[in-house]
N, C-alpha and C positions, 0 to 999 in steps of 0.2 A: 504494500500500500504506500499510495505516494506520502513523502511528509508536506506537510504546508510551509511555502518558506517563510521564514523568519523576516521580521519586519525590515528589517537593517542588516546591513552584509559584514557578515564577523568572520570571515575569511581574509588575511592579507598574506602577502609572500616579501619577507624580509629580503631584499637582493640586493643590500649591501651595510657595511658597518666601517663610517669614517672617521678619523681625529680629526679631518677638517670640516667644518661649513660648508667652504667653499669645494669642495671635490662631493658631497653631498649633494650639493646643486645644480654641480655638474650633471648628476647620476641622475637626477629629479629630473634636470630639464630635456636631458637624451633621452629619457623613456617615456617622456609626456608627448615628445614631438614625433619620436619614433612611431609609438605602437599605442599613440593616443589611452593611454589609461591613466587611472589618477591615483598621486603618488604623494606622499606625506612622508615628511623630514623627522623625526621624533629625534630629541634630544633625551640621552642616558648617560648620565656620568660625563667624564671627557668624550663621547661619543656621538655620533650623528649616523640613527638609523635610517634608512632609506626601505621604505612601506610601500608598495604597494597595495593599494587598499578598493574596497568595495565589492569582495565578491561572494555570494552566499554562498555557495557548497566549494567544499576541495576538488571537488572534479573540474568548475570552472576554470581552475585554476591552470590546470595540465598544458593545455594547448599554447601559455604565454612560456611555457620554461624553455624551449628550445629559442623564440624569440630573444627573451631576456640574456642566455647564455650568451644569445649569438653576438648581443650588445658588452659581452664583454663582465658580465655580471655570473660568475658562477659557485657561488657559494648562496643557492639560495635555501632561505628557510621560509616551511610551511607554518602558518600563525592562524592557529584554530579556536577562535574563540568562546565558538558554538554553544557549548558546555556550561558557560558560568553564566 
């Protein structure tokens, strides 16, 4: 049976982690213009995570990780938030 989606999309794919801002933004503005998704900066510690954000289910997600690699971003992390 299908689940009903969730109101808001609690799925993101971490696909990068920088010491700078500025190389953060870099990451943010290549993958905005590239592969038009929307992406959000979080700051952690000395840290600037690079989020891609908005999408309900993990399966969504699949079809941008060859993209994202291909930009050069390969360490990426799945971020499930579903659950809480």
């Amino acid at each position: 049976e299908l689940m009903p989606k969730p109101e808001e999309p609690k799925v993101s794919l971490q696909v990068g982690v920088f010491p700078k801002l500025s190389e953060a933004m870099r990451a943010k503005r290549r993958i905005e213009s590239k592969l038009n998704l929307t992406v959000e900066i979080v700051q952690q510690w000395d840290y600037y995570r690079v989020l891609v954000t908005g999408f309900y289910t993990i399966q969504e997600t699949y079809k941008y990780y060859p993209e994202i690699v291909g930009l050069g971003y390969d360490e990426i992390l799945l971020i499930d938030e579903s659950d809480k």
